[in-house]
Structure formats: structure tokens, C-alpha cells
C-alpha positions in Angstrom: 122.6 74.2 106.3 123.0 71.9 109.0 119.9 71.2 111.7 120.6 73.6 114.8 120.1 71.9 118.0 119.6 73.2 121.2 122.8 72.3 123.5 122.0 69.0 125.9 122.3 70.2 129.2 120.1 69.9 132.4 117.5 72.7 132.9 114.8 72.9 135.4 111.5 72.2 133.9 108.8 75.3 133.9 107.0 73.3 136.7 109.6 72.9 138.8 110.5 76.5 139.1 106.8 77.7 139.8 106.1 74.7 142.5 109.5 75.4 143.6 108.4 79.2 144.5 105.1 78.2 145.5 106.6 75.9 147.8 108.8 78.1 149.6 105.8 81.2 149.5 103.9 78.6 152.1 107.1 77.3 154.1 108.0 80.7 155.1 104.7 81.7 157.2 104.4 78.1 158.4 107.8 78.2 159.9 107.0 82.0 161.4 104.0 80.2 162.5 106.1 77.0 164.4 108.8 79.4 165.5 107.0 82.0 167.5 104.8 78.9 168.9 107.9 77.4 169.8 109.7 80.2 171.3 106.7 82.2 172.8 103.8 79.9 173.3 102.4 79.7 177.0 100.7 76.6 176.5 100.8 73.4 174.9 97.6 74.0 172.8 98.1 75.7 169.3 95.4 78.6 169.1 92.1 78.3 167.0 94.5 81.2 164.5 97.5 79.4 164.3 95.4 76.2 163.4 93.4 78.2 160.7 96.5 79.7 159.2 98.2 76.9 158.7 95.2 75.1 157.0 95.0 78.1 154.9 98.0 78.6 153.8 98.5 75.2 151.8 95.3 75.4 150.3 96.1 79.1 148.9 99.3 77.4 147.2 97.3 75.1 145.4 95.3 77.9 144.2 97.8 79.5 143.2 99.2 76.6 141.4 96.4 75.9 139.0 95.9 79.1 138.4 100.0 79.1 137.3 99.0 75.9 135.7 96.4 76.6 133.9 97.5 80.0 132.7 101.6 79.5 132.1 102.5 75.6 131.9 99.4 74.1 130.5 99.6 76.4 127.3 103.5 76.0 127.1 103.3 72.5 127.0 100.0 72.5 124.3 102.4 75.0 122.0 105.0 72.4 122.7 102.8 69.5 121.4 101.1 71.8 118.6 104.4 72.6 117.2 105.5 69.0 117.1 102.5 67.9 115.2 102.9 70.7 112.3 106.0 69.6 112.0 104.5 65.9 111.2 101.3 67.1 109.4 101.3 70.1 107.8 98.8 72.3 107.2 95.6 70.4 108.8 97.6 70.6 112.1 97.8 74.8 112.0 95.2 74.7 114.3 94.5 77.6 117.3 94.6 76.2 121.3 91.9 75.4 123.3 93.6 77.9 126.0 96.1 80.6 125.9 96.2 81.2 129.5 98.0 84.6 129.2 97.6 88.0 126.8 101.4 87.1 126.5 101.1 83.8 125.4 98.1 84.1 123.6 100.5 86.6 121.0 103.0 84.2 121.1 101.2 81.5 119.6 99.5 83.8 117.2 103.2 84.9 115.7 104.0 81.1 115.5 100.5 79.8 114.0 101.3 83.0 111.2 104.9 81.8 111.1 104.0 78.3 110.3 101.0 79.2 107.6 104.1 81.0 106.0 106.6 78.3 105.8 103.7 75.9 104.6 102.7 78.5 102.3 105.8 78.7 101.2 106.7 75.2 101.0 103.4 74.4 98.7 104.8 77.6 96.2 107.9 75.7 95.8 106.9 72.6 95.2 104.1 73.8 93.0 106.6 76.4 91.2 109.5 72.9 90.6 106.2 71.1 88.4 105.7 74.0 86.9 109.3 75.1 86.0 110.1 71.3 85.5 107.2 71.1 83.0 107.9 74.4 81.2 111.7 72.8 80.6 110.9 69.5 79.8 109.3 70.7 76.4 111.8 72.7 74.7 115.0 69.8 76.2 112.8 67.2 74.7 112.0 69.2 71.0 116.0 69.6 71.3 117.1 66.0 71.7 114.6 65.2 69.1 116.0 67.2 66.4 119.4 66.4 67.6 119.0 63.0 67.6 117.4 63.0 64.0 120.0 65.3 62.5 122.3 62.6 63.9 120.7 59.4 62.5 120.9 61.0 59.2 121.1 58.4 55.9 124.0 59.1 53.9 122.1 56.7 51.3 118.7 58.7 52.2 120.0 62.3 53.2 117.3 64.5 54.2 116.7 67.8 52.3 118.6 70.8 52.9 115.3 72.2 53.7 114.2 69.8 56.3 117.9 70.1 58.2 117.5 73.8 58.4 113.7 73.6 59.9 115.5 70.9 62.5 118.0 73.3 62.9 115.6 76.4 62.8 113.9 74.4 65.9 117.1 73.8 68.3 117.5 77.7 67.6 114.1 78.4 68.9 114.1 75.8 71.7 117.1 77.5 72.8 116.2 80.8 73.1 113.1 80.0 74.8 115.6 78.2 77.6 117.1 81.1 77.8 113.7 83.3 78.2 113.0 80.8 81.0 116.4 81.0 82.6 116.5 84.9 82.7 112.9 85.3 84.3 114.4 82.6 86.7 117.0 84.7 87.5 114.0 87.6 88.0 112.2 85.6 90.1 115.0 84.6 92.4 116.1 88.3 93.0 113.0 89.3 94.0 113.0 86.6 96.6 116.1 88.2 98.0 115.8 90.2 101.3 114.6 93.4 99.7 116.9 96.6 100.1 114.8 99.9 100.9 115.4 102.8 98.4 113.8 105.0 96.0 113.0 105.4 92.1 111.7 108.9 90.2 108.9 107.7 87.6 110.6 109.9 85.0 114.0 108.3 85.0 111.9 104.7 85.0 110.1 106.1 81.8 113.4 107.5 79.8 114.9 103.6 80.6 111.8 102.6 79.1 111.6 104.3 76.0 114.9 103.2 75.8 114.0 99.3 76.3 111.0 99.7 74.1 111.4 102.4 71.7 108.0 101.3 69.5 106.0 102.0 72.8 104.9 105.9 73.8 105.1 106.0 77.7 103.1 108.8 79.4 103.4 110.3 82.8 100.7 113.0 83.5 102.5 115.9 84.9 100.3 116.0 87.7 101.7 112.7 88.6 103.9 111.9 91.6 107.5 111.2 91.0 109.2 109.3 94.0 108.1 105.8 94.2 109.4 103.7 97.2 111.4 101.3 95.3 115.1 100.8 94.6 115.9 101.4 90.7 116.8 97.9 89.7 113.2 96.9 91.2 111.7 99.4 89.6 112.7 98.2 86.0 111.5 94.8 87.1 108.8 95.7 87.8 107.9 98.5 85.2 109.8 96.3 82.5 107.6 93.0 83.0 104.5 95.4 82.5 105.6 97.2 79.5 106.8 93.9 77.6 104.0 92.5 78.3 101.5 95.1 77.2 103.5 95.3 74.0 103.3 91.9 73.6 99.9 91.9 73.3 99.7 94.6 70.6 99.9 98.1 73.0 101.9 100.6 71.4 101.2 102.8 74.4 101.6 102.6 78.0 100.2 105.9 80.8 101.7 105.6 84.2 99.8 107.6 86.7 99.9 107.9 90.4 97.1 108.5 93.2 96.9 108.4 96.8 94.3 106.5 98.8 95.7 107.6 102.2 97.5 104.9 103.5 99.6 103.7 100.2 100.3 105.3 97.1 98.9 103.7 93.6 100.5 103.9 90.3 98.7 102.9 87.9 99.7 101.5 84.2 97.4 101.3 81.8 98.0 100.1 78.2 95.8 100.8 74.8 96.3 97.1 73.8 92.8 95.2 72.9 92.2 93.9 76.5 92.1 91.0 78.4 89.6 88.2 77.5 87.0 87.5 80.4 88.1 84.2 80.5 91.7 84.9 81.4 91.3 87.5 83.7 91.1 85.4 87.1 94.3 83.4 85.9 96.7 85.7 84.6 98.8 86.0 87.9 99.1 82.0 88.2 102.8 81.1 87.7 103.7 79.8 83.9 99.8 80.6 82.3 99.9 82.3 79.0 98.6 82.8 76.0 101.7 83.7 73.6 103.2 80.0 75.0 103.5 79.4 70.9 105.2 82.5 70.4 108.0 82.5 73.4 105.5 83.2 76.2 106.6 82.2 79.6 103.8 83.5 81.6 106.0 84.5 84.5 105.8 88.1 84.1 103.3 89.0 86.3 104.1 86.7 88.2 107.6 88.1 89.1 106.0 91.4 89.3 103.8 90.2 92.1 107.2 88.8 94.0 109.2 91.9 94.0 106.4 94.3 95.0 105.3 91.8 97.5 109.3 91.7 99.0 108.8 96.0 99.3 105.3 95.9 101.0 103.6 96.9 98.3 101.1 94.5 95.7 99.5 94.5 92.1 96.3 94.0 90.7 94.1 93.9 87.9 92.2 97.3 87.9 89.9 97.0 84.8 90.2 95.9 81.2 88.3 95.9 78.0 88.5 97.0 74.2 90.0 100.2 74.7 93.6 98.5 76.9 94.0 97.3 80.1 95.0 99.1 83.5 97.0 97.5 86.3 96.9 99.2 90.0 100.2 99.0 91.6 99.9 99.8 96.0 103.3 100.8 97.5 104.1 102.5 100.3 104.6 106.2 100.0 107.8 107.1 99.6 110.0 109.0 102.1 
């Protein structure tokens, strides 16, 4: 996308306007003051009042105009500077002003200073997420040229076994597949990012897709439980998908979704009767590509695409307790209406 750019054209400075004003606001009674002294005066002498008034009058301007100053132009023109040196350093320059001069301006530059922790937020995410994503291909490319290249050098004089050119070939397989696990939570990941459309899913229609997905599982939904959720249906599965695979990756066979209310949001919450999450593992598992199944076709992006697209929908996730007897995840979403 091109750099938008203010049209070049001429426009009167902030400044100008207000001195502009407060120049005419003191003309005007100084001139009523010369004209009636002009017109009506009976002597030469300009009155004691006339004198005071038009001592007065200037001074109140400049009164006036520091107050303007201080409380309109000299925060403008910090912003201005602030702005300018975010854009040169980052983070360590999301700073808050000395003076906000006005309730008005004072909201102003708390919207930007959130905007800007956003987009540097943001920025850091994606160039942490390219190492990542760039690390998690580079093994499985690298295993493939490998194998390809030693299936290629092979010795017609020296063949290698039939055994040892199927495990090569076993490990392109393998390699490939796992590129393609990687590429579909890609995909996962960049929906979620998408401006999220507002909609609705029942918990029993999310269940009978699931038992469908993962017929080894047994899904439970209490009847007691809620049914509307506010998320669309293709979210939903994301969501409720990432969580059942990877409960049953870890050895559930079943999986209990339950809702609740705390006032404000509703919870769901899924809980599996897998062997738990070690203590060790518990404070990483939402970091981007951590897993412990990495041998067996992990990607460790689950959760975190999970986080993304309830995120994108107002909602969040977290870990709600875990130990021998399965692990249970709390899900906040707004309630549905």
C-alpha cells in the first residue's frame, strides 16, 4: 500500500488563528475607545478610564494567549514531536506529556499512546512469529533436501538397501505432512486475524461436529448448560476444534463443555480427563510454536490460534486448573444476544 500524504497546500498554523482572534478581541474596544474620543471628546486630555482601558486591554490578551498557549498549542505541538520520535524509536519513546492542557486533548493523546503500544505490539508479534515460523520450516525443508539429495547421489556400484531408500522415503513423507500441519494452522491463524464478523453458535450443534471430527472422544454438555455462545460457527470450530485435538492428543478420551456466568461475560469451560499438564509447562503453553508432541507432528500453535480468534470476538482463554484427573480451560466471551 502506498504512503498516504497529506495534500501540500498552505494552511494557517494553530497559532496564527488564535493570535489572529486575540488580536482583533483587543482592536475592537481600542478603536471604540479612539473613536468616541475622537468624535466626542471635549478636551484634548484622554481621561484617567480611557488611559486604564487601554492598558488593560492588551495585557488581558496576553493572558489570554498563554493561557491558549499553554493549554491548546503547546500540547499540539508536544503530540506533534512525540509522534515523530515513536516513529524513530519505538517503544522507549511511548512516553505520556508533561502537559495536556485540555480534558480534550488529554483523551486524545491517550487514544494515540494506546494506538501506538498496539502497532508496536503488533509489530514485535510479527517479527517474533517470522523466527518462529521461519525456524519451525527450516527443519522439515532441510530433513527433505537431505534425503532428496542422498536418494539422488545414489551408487549404482554401491546401491543402498531397499530398506534404507524407503526410511529416506518414509522421512520426505513425514517432513511433508508436517509442512502441511504447519501450513493449515497458518491458514488458522491468518483467519483469525481477519476483521471478525459478529454472529452466533448453539454448543450442541458445536458438539455433534465434534463427535463427528473426533469420534474416539465422548463430549459432554450438562443440560443445565447454556447454549448460544457469541461466536460465528466457523469460529466456533476453531476454536472448540484446536481444544478437542489437542486434549486428545495428549491421551483424553473425554472432553465436558460447561457454561457459567460471572455477570459481565459468560464462561465456557472445557475440561478434559487427559493426565494433566506438567507444572513446568503450564506458564508456557500459550507461547507461539512450544510443544511437547514436536517429535510426533506437534506444532504448538493450537492454543495459540485459539487465543487469536477469541481475542478478534472480545472474548479470551485461560488455563483454569489442571492435574492428574485432566485439565480445564476457561473460555470469557461476551454473552450472546
Amino acid at each position: 500500500m502506498p504512503q498516504l500524504r497529506v495534500k501540500p497546500k498552505w494552511r494557517p498554523p494553530l497559532a496564527l488563528i488564535v493570535y489572529a482572534v486575540l488580536l482583533t478581541v483587543m482592536t475592537l474596544p481600542a478603536l471604540a475607545v479612539l473613536w468616541f474620543r475622537l468624535i466626542a471628546a471635549n478636551s484634548n486630555a484622554m481621561a484617567p478610564a480611557e488611559l486604564t482601558a487601554l492598558v488593560i486591554i492588551p495585557l488581558l490578551t496576553l493572558a489570554v494567549a498563554y493561557v491558549l498557549t499553554r493549554t491548546l498549542t503547546g500540547p499540539i505541538h508536544a503530540l506533534i514531536a512525540r509522534t515523530d520520535a515513536i516513529a524513530r524509536g519505538g517503544r522507549a519513546a511511548i512516553q505520556p506529556l508533561d502537559n495536556y492542557g485540555t480534558r480534550e486533548i488529554a483523551a486524545l493523546s491517550q487514544s494515540f499512546l494506546d494506538l501506538a503500544g498496539k502497532l508496536v505490539d503488533h509489530s514485535d508479534y510479527v517479527r517474533s512469529f517470522a523466527t518462529h515460523v521461519s525456524h519451525e520450516l527450516k527443519s522439515p525443508v532441510t530433513s527433505i533436501r537431505g534425503a532428496a539429495e542422498l536418494l539422488r547421489e545414489d551408487d549404482i556400484e554401491t546401491p543402498m538397501t531397499g530398506a534404507e531408500r524407503q526410511r529416506f522415503l518414509d522421512n520426505i513423507i513425514a517432513d511433508t505432512k508436517r509442512l502441511d500441519t504447519l501450513l493449515a494452522r497458518l491458514r488458522d491463524l491468518a483467519r483469525a486475524e481477519l476483521p471478525a464478523t459478529a454472529g452466533k453458535s448453539s454448543l450442541a450443534d458445536i458438539v455433534t461436529m465434534l463427535e463427528a471430527r473426533f469420534p474416539t472422544v465422548t463430549i459432554t454438555l450438562p443440560e443445565r448448560s447454556v447454549d448460544l455462545i457469541a461466536l460465528p460457527p466457523d469460529a466456533a470450530m476453531i476454536v472448540f476444534g484446536n481444544l478437542a485435538e489437542n486434549a486428545l492428543q495428549h491421551g483424553a478420551q473425554g472432553l465436558t463443555l460447561e457454561t457459567g456466568d460471572t455477570g459481565h461475560m459468560m464462561t465456557v469451560q472445557v475440561k478434559d480427563d487427559g493426565p494433566g499438564i506438567p507444572e513446568g509447562n503450564r506458564s508456557r503453553i500459550f507461547e507461539p510454536f512450544f510443544s511437547t508432541r514436536r517429535d510426533d507432528g506437534g506444532t504448538g500453535m493450537g492454543l495459540g490460534i485459539v487465543s487469536a480468534v477469541l481475542s478478534a470476538h472480545g472474548g479470551s482463554i485461560r488455563l483454569h486448573e489442571t492435574g492428574d484427573d485432566g485439565t480445564t480451560f476457561e473460555i470469557l466471551l461476551p454473552p450472546a444476544r
